[in-house]
NUBA-638287 format. One record per residue (C-alpha): residue number from 1; residue in three letters; x, y, z. Coordinates in Angstrom, 3 decimals. Example, Ala and Ser with C-alpha at 12.3 -4.5 7.8 and 13.67 -1.06 7.14 Angstrom:
2
[rec 1, ALA, [12.300, -4.500, 7.800]];
[rec 2, SER, [13.670, -1.060, 7.140]];
This chain:
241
[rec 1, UNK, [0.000, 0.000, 0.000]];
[rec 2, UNK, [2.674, 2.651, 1.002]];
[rec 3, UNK, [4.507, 1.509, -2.228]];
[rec 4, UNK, [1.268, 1.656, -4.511]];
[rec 5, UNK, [0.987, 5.394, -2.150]];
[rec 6, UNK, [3.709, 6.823, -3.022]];
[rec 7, UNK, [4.173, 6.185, -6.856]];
[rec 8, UNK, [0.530, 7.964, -7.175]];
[rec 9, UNK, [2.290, 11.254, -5.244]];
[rec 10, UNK, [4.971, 11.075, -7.712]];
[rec 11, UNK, [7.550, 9.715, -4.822]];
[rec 12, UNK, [9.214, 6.674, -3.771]];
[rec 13, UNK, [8.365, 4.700, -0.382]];
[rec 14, UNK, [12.187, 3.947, 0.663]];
[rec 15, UNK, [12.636, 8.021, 0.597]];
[rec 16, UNK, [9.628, 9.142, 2.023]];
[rec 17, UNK, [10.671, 6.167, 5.483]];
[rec 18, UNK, [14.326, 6.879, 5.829]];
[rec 19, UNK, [14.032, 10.707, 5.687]];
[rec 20, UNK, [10.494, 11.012, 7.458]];
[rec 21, UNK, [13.031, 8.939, 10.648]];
[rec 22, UNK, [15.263, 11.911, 10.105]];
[rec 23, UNK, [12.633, 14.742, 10.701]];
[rec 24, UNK, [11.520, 12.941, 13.708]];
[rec 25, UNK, [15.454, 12.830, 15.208]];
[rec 26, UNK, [16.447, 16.264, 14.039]];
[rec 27, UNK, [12.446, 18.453, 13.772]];
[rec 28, UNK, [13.154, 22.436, 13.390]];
[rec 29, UNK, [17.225, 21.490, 12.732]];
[rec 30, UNK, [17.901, 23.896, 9.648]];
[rec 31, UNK, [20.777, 21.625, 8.515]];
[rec 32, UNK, [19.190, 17.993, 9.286]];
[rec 33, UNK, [15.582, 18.325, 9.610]];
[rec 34, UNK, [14.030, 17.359, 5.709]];
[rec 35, UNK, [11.336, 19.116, 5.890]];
[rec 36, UNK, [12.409, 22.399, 7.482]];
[rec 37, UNK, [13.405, 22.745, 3.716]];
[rec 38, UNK, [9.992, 21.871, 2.802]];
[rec 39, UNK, [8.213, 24.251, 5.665]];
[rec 40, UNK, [10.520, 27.446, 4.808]];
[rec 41, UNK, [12.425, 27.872, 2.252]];
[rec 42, UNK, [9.432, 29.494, 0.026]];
[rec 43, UNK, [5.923, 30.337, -0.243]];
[rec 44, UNK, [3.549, 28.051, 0.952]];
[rec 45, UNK, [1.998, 27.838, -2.171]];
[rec 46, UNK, [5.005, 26.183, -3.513]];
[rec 47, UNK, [5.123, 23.930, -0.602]];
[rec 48, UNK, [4.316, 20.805, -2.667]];
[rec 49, UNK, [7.062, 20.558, -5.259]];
[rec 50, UNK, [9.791, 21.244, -2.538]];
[rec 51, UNK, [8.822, 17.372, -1.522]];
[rec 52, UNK, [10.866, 16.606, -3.944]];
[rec 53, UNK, [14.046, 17.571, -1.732]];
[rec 54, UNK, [13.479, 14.868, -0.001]];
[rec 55, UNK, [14.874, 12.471, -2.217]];
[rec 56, UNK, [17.955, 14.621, -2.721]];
[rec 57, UNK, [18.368, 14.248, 0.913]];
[rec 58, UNK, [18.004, 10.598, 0.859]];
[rec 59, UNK, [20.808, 10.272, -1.688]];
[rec 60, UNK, [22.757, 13.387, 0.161]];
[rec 61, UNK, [22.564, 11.115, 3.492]];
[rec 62, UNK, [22.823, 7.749, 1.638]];
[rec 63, UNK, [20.115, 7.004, 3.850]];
[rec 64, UNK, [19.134, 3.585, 2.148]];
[rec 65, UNK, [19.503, 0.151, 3.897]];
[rec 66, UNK, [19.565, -3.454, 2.441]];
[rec 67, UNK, [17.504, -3.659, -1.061]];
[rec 68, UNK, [15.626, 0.018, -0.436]];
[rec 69, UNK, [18.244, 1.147, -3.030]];
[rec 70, UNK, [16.740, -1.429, -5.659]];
[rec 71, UNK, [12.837, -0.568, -4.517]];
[rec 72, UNK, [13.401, 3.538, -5.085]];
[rec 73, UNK, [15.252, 2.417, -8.769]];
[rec 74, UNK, [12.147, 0.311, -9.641]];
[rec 75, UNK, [9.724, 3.149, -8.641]];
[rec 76, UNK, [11.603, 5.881, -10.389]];
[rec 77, UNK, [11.606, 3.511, -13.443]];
[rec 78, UNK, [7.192, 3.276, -13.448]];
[rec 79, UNK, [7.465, 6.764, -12.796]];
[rec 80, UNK, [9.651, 7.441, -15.579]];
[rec 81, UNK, [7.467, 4.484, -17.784]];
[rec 82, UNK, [4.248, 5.737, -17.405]];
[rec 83, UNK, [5.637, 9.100, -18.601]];
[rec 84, UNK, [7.309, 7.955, -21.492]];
[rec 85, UNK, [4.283, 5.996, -22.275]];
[rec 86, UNK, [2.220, 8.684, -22.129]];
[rec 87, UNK, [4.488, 11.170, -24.457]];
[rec 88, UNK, [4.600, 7.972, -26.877]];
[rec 89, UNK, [0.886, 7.377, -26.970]];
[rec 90, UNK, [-0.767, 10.384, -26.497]];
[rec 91, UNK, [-2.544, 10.556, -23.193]];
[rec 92, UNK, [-0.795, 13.032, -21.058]];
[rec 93, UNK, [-3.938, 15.005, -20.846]];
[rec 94, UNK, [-5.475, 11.807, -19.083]];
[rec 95, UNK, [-2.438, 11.805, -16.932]];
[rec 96, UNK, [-2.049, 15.779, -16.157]];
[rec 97, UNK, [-6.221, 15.502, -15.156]];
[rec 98, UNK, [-6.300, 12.584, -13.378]];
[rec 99, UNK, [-2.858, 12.023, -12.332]];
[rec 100, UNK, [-0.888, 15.381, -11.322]];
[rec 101, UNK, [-3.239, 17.661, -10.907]];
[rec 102, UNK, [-4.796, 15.201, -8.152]];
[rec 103, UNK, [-1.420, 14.792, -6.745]];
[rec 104, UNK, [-0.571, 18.364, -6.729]];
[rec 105, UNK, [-3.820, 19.347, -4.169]];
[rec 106, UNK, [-2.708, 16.407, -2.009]];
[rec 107, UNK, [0.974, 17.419, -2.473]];
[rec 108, UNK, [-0.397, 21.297, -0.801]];
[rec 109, UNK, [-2.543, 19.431, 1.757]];
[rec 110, UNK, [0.296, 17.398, 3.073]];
[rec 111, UNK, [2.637, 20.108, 2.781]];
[rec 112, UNK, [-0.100, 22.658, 5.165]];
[rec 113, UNK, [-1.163, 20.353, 7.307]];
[rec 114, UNK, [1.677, 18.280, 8.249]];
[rec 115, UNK, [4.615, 19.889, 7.518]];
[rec 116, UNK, [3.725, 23.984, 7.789]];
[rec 117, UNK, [1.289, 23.852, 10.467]];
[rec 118, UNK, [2.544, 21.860, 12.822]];
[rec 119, UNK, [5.925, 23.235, 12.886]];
[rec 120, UNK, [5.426, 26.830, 12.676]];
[rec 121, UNK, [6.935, 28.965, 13.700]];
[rec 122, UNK, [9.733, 26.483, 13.385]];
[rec 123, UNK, [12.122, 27.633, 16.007]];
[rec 124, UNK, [11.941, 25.139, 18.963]];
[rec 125, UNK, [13.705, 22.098, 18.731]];
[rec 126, UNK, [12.785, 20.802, 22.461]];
[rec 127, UNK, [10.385, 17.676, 21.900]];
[rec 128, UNK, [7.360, 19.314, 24.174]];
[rec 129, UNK, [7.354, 22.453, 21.818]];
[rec 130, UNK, [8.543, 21.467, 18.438]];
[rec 131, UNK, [5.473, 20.746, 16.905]];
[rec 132, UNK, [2.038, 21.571, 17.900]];
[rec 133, UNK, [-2.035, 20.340, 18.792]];
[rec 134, UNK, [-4.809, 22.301, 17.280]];
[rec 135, UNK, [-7.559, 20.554, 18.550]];
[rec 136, UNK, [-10.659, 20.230, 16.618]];
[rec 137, UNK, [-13.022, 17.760, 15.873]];
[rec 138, UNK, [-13.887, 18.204, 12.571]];
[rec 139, UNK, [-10.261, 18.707, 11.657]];
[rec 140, UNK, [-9.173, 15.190, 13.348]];
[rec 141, UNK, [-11.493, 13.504, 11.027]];
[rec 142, UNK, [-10.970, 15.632, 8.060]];
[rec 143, UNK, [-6.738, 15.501, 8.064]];
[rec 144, UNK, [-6.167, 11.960, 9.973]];
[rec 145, UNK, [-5.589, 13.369, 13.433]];
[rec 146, UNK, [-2.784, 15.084, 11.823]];
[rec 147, UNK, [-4.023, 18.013, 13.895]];
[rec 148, UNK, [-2.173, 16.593, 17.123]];
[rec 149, UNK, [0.896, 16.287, 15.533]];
[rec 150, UNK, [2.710, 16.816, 18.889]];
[rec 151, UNK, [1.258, 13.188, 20.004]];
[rec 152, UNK, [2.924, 11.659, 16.677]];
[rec 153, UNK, [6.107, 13.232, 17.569]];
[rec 154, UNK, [6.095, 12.041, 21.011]];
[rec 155, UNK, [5.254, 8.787, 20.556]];
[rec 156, UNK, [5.209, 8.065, 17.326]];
[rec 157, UNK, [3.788, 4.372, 17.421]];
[rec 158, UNK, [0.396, 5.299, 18.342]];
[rec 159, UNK, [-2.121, 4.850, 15.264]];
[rec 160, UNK, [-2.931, 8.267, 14.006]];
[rec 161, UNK, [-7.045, 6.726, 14.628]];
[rec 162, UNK, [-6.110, 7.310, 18.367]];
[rec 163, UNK, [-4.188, 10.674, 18.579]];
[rec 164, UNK, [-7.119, 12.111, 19.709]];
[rec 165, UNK, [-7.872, 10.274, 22.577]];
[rec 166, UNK, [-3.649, 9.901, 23.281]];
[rec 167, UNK, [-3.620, 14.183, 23.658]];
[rec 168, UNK, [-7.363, 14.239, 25.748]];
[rec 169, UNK, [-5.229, 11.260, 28.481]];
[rec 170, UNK, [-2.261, 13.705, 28.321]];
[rec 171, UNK, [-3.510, 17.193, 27.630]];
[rec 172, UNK, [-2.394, 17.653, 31.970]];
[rec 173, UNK, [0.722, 17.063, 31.255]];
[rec 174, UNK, [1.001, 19.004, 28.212]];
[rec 175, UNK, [-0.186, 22.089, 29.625]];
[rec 176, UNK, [2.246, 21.828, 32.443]];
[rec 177, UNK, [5.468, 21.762, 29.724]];
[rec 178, UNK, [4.046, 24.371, 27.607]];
[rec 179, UNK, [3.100, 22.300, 24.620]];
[rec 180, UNK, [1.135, 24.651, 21.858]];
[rec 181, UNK, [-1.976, 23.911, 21.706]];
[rec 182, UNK, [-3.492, 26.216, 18.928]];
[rec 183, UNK, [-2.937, 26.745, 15.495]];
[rec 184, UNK, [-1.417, 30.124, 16.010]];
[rec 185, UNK, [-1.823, 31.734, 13.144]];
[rec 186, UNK, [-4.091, 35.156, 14.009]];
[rec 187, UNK, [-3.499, 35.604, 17.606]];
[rec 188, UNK, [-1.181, 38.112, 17.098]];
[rec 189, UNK, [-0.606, 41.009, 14.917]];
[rec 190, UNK, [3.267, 39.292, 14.665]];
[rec 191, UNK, [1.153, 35.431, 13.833]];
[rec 192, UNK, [-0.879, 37.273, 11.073]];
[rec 193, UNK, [1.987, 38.982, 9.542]];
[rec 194, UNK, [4.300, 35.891, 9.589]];
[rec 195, UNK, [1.804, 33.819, 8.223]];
[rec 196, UNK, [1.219, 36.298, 5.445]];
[rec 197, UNK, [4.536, 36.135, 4.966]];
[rec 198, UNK, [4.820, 32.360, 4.203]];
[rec 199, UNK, [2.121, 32.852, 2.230]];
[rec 200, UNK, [3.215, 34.821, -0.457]];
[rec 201, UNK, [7.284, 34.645, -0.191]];
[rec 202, UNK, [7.934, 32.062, 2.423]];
[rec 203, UNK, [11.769, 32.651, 2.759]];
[rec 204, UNK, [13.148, 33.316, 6.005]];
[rec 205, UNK, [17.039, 34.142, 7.031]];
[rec 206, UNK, [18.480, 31.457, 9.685]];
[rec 207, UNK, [21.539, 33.456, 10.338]];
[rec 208, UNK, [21.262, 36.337, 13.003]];
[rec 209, UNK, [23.588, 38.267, 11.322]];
[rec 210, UNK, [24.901, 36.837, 8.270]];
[rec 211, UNK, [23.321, 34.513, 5.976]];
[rec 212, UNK, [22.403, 33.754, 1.952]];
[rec 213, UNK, [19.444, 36.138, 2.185]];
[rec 214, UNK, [21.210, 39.237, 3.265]];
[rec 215, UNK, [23.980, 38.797, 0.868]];
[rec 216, UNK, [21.795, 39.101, -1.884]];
[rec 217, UNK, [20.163, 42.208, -0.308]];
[rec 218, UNK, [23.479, 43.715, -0.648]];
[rec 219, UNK, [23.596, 44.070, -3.970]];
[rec 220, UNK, [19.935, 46.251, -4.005]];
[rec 221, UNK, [21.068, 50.108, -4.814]];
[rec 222, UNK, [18.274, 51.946, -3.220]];
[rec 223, UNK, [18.928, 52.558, 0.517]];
[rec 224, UNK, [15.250, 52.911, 1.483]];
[rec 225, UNK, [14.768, 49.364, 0.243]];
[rec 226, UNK, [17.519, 47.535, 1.376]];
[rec 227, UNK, [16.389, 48.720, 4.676]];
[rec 228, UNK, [12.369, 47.928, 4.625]];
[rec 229, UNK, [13.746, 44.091, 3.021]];
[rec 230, UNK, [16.414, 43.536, 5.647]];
[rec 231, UNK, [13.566, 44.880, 8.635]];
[rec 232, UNK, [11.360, 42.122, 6.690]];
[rec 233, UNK, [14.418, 39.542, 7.295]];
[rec 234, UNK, [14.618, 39.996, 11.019]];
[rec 235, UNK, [10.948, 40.052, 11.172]];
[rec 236, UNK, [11.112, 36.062, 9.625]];
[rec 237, UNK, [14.383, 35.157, 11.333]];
[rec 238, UNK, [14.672, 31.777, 12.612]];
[rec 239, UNK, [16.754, 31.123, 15.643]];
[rec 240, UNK, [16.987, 29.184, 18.323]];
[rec 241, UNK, [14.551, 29.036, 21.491]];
């Protein structure tokens, strides 16, 4: 099934394992985390093609084990098939309809729901704070329980069918280590902006004072500018908590 899955989303199953272990070791790490990448390094409405890092990281890491090198050569090659197939026979109008354009609204889904959501604003790497709850009923049903995506994080073998009743046993003891428990997103002037932000240019510096994003804002020649862009920076700088 997760094979089947994953070919459908355009991925491979032997990626999406290996580096969804490595978000769970290293969540809100700039350098190790997978899908910080995925969370920040854009507009959210580009979230779903920056999956595809993911499978750079796998082969960055060399992150396979036993025969999962063989398995992600095999998918690529249906991938690649079905493709080829298509360009061949003419039917990559059934495949754009039917195929990507599906995958594409699930790609954004997964990419606002578990990735963005739950992570923002993507600073804390302690395990009671890294990720979030925004409890709702309709939303448990609607996203998998993906909205208590602190309970997955903390103990990730529980079925996502019982996160809800996992965070109502331990909702105490969240409350007493600070765990969010919202979605965060308007209850500040500083949420609204941020998420604003991501919305429409996503990028955010994680260097206090140096950094890829301020180098290029060197090279802007009006003063006024550079100023109101580098204020923006510091605004959507990630650091430590």
């Amino acid at each position: 099934m997760g094979h089947g899955s994953a070919i459908l989303l355009g991925f491979s199953f032997p990626v999406f394992t290996r580096v969804h272990l490595q978000h769970h070791i290293h969540v809100n790490d700039p350098k190790n985390d997978p899908d910080h990448i995925v969370s920040t390094y854009g507009p959210i409405w580009l979230i779903a093609p920056r999956f595809f890092y993911h499978e750079i990281f796998f082969f960055q890491r060399k992150l396979w084990r036993k025969n999962e090198l063989l398995q992600w050569g095999i998918e690529r090659s249906i991938f690649i098939t079905l493709i080829l197939a298509g360009i061949k026979f003419d039917f990559m109008n059934l495949i754009y309809n039917l195929w990507f354009g599906p995958a594409l609204m699930v790609g954004v889904t997964l990419g606002i729901f578990f990735d963005y959501l739950p992570h923002r604003p993507f600073r804390s790497r302690n395990k009671w704070i890294n990720s979030r709850v925004y409890p709702s009923k309709f939303m448990n049903i609607l996203i998998m329980g993906q909205n208590y995506h602190l309970i997955h994080h903390l103990w990730p073998s529980i079925p996502w069918f019982e996160y809800k009743i996992a965070y109502e046993k331990t909702k105490p003891l969240l409350d007493a280590k600070g765990s969010p428990q919202r979605v965060g997103i308007f209850e500040t002037k500083e949420d609204t902006l941020n998420f604003l932000y991501d919305l429409t240019i996503g990028l955010r510096s994680h260097s206090k004072k140096r950094g890829n994003l301020r180098k290029l804002i060197n090279y802007i020649p009006i003063s006024k500018l550079k100023k109101y862009i580098l204020k923006l920076i510091n605004a959507t700088y990630i650091g430590k908590q």
